[in-house]
C-alpha positions as CSV (number, residue, x, y, z in Angstrom):
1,X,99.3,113.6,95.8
2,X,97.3,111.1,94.2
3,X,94.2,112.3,91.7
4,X,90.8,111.4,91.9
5,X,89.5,109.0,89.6
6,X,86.4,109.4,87.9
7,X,84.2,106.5,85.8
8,X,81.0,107.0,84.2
9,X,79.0,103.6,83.6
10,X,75.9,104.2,81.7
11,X,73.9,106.6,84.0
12,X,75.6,106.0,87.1
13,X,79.0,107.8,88.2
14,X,82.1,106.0,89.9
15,X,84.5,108.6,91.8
16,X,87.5,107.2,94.1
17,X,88.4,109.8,96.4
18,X,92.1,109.0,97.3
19,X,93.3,109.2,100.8
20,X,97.1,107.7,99.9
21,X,98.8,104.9,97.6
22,X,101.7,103.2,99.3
23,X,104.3,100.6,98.3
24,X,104.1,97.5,101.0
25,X,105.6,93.7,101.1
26,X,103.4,91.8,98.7
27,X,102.8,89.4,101.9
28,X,100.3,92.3,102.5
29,X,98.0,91.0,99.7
30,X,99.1,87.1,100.5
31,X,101.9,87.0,97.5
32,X,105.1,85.9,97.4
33,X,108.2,88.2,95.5
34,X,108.3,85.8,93.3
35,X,104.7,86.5,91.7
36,X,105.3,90.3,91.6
37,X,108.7,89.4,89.5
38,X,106.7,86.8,87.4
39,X,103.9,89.1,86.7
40,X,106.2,92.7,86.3
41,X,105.4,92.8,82.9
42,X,101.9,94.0,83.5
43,X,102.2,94.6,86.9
44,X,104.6,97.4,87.1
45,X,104.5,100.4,87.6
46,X,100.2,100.0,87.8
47,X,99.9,97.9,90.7
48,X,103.5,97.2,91.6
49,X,106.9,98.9,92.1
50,X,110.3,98.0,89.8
51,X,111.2,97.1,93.4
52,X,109.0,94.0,93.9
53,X,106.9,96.2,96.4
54,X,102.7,95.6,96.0
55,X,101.1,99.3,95.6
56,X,98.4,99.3,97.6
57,X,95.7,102.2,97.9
58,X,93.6,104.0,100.9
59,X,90.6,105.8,99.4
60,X,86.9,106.1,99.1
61,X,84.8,104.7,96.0
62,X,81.6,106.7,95.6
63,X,78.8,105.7,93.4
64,X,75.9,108.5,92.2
65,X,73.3,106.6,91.1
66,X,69.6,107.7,90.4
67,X,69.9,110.8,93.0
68,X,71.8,108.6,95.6
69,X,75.2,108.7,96.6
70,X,76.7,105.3,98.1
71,X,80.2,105.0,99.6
72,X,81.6,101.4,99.5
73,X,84.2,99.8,101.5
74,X,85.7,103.1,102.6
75,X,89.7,102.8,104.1
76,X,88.7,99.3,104.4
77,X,91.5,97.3,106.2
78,X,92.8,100.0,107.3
79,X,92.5,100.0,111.1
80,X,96.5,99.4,112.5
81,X,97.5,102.3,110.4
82,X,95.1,105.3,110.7
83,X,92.0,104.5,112.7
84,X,93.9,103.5,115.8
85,X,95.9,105.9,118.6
86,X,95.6,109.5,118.9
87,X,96.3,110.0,114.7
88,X,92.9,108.3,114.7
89,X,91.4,111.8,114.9
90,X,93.8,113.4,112.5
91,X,93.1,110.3,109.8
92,X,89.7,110.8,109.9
93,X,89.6,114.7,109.3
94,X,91.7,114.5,106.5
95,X,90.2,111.7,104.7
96,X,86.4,113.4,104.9
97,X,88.1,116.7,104.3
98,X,89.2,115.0,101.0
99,X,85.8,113.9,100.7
100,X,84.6,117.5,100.7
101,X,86.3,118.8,98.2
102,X,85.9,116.4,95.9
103,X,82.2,117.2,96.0
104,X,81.2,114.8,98.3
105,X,80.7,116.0,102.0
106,X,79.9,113.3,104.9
107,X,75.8,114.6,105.0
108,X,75.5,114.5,101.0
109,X,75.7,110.5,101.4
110,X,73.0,107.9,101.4
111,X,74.2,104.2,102.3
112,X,77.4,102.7,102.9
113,X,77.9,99.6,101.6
114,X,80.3,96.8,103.0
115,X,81.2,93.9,101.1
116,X,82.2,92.4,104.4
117,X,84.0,93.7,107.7
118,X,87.9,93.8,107.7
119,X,88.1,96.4,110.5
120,X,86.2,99.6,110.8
121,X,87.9,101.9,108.6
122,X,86.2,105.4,107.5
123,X,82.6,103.6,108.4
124,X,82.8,105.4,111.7
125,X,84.7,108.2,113.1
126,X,85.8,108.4,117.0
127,X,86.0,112.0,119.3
128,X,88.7,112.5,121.7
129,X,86.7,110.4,124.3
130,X,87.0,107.6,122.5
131,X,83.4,107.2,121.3
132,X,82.2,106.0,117.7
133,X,79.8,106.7,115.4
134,X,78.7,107.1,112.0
135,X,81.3,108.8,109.7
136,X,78.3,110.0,107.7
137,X,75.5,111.1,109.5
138,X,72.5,111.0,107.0
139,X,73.4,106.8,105.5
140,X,72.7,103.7,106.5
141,X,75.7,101.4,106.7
142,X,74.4,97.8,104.5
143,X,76.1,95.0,104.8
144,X,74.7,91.5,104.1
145,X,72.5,89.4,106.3
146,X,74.5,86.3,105.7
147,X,77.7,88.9,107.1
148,X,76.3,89.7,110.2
149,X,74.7,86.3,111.3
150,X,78.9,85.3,110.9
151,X,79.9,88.0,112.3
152,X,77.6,87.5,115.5
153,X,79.6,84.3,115.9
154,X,82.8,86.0,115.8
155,X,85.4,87.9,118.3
156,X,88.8,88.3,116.5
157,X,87.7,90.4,113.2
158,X,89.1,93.8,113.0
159,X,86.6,96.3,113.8
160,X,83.7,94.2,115.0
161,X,83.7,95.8,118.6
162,X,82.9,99.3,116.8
163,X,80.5,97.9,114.5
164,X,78.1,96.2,117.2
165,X,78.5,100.0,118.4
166,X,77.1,100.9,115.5
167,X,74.6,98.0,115.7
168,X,73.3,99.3,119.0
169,X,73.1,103.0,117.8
170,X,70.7,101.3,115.0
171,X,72.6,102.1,112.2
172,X,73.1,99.2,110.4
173,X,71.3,96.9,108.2
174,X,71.3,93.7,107.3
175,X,70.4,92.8,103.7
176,X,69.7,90.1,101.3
177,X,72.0,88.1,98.4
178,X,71.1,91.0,95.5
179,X,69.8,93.8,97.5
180,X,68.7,96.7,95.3
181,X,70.6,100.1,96.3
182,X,69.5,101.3,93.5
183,X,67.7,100.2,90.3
184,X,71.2,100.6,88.8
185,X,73.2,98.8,92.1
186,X,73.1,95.7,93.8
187,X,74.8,93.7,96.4
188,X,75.6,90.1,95.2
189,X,77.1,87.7,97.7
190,X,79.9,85.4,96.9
191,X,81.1,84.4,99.9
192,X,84.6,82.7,100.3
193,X,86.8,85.7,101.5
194,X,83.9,85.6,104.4
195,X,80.4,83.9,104.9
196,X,78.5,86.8,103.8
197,X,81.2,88.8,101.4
198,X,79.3,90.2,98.7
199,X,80.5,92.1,95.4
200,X,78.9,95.8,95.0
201,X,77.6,95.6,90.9
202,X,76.8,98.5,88.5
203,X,74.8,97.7,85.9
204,X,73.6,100.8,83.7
205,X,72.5,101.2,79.7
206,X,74.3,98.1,79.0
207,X,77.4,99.2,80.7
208,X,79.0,97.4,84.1
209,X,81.1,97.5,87.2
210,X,82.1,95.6,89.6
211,X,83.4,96.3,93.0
212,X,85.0,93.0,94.4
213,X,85.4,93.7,97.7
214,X,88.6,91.5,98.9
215,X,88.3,88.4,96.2
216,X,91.7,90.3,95.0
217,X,93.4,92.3,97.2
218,X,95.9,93.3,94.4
219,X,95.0,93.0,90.9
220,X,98.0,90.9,91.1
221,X,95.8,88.2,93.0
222,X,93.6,87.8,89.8
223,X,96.3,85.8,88.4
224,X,97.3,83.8,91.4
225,X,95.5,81.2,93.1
226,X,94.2,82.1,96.0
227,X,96.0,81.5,99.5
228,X,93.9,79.1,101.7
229,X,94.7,81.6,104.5
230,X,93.6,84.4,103.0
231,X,90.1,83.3,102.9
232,X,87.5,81.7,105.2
233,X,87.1,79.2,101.9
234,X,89.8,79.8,99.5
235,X,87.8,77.4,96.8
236,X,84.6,79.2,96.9
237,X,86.6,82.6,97.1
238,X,88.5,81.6,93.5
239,X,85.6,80.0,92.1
240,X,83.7,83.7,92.8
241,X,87.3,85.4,91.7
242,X,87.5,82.8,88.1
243,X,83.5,83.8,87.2
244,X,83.6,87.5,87.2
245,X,87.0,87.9,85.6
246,X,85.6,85.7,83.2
247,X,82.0,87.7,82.9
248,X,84.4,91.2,82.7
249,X,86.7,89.7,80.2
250,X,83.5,89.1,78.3
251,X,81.8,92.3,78.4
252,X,84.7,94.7,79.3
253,X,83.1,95.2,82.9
254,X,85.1,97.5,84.9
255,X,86.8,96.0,87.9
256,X,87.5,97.7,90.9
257,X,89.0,96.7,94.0
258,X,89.1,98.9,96.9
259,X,92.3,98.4,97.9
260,X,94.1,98.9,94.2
261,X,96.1,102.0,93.9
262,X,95.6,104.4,91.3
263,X,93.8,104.4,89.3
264,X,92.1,101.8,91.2
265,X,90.1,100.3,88.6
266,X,90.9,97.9,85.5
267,X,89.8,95.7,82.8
268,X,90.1,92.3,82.1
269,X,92.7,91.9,79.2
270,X,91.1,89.6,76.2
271,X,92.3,86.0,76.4
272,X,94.3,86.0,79.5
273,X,93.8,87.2,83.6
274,X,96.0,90.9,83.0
275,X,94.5,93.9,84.8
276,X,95.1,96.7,82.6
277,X,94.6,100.2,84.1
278,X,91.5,101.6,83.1
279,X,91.5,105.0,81.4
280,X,90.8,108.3,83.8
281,X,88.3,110.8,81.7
C-alpha cells in the first residue's frame, strides 16, 4: 500500500492521495530502455525499477488553500485501466473511499482543475446505467479556455465524449492563461503537450509548487528531449519543460507531476536536470 504524501508550501497544503504505483514499459511515458539504463543512477528505485521498468503512479493531488480545497488532474490518463468496463464502478469507489479517509470526502471539495484532458479519469464517476457525472458534487471542474476551444475541434481524445457530458450538465468552466483559484493558486498555460495545457502553480510566503501537468510524464522525461509524438508541439512543450526546471532549480520550487509515483513530487537538483525525491514530513 502506498502512503500519502503530504507538502506544506507557505500557507497552502499539498496531499497526494494514492490510488496505486505500478511498474510499466517506459514506452508508456515515450522513453526508450535505453534512457531508463542511462539515467538509473538517479532514477532507480524513485521513478524507475533495477529492471528498466518506468514507475508510474495513479492518485489524487489535493491543494488546501485559503479555506478551499482543489483536486487537480485526478487518475488522469487513466481511462483503459480503471474507468472503463464493469471495474469502472469498483475503481471509482475505492479511489474516493481513499479520498475519505485521508480527510478529504468527494462534497468537502471546491474546483477541480485540469491542466488539459487525457481521458476522464476520477473527474466523473458512472452508475450501473452507464451515466456520468461529477465525481465531486459541490466543484466546478476548470480547465482553460484555450483547452476547450481545441477540444471543441477534436473527436479522438480520451474522455472528451464524457466531458461534453459534463459540459451539458453545466459543470465546467472555461478559464483564462493565469486564472486565480485562489490568491495563493493559479493556472498558467504553456501549451505544447496540448493547445490549452496549463501548469497548476503554488505560490505562498515565498515558497512554490508546481504541478506540470503532462510536460513530463516521468521525471525521467525532464532529462530527455521531448518526443515529437508525445505532444501536439514538442518545441513549445520542451521550451515550457527547459523554463520551469530552470525557475525550480533556481528557487527549490517543488515539482509535481501527476503521474510520478511515490512520493510523487521532486526537486530540481543544483546544476543539472536530476529529480530528486522530495522529503515526506
Amino acid at each position: 500500500m502506498v502512503d500519502v504524501a503530504k507538502f506544506e508550501i507557505g500557507a497552502a497544503t499539498l496531499t497526494r492521495v494514492p490510488y496505486f504505483d505500478v511498474a510499466l514499459d517506459p514506452a508508456a511515458a515515450n522513453l526508450g530502455p535505453e534512457h531508463v539504463v542511462a539515467l538509473a543512477e538517479w532514477g532507480t528505485p524513485s521513478w524507475a525499477t533495477a529492471e528498466g521498468e518506468l514507475l508510474i503512479g495513479q492518485a489524487i493531488w489535493v491543494i488546501e488553500s485559503e479555506g478551499h480545497v482543489i483536486v487537480v488532474d485526478p487518475c488522469g490518463a487513466a481511462d483503459p485501466f480503471i474507468r472503463t468496463g464493469p471495474e469502472a464502478v469498483d475503481h471509482q469507489q475505492a479511489v474516493l473511499s481513499a479520498m475519505t479517509a485521508a480527510g478529504h470526502p468527494p462534497e468537502s471539495v471546491d474546483v477541480v482543475a485540469l491542466s488539459h484532458l487525457d481521458g476522464i479519469g476520477l473527474t466523473a464517476v458512472v452508475d450501473e446505467d452507464g451515466h456520468w457525472s461529477p465525481a465531486f458534487p459541490e466543484a466546478r471542474i476548470v480547465m482553460t479556455s484555450a483547452e476547450l476551444e481545441f477540444l471543441a475541434g477534436c473527436d479522438d481524445v480520451g474522455g472528451l465524449s464524457i466531458l461534453r457530458e459534463l459540459i451539458e450538465q453545466g459543470a465546467v468552466d472555461g478559464v483564462r492563461d493565469g486564472h486565480a483559484l485562489t490568491d495563493e493558486v493559479a493556472m498558467r498555460i504553456t501549451g505544447g503537450h496540448s493547445p490549452g495545457h496549463a501548469l497548476i502553480e503554488v505560490d505562498s510566503r515565498g515558497e512554490r509548487a508546481v504541478l506540470l501537468g503532462h510536460l513530463a510524464v516521468s521525471p525521467l522525461n525532464t532529462a530527455v528531449p521531448a518526443a515529437p509524438h508525445a505532444h501536439v508541439d514538442a518545441v513549445v512543450a520542451q521550451a515550457a519543460l527547459d523554463q520551469l526546471i530552470a525557475s525550480a532549480a533556481d528557487d527549490g520550487a517543488l515539482v509535481i507531476g501527476p503521474l510520478w509515483p511515490y512520493p510523487g513530487a521532486g526537486q530540481v537538483a543544483a546544476g543539472d536536470r536530476r529529480i530528486v525525491p522530495a522529503f515526506v514530513g
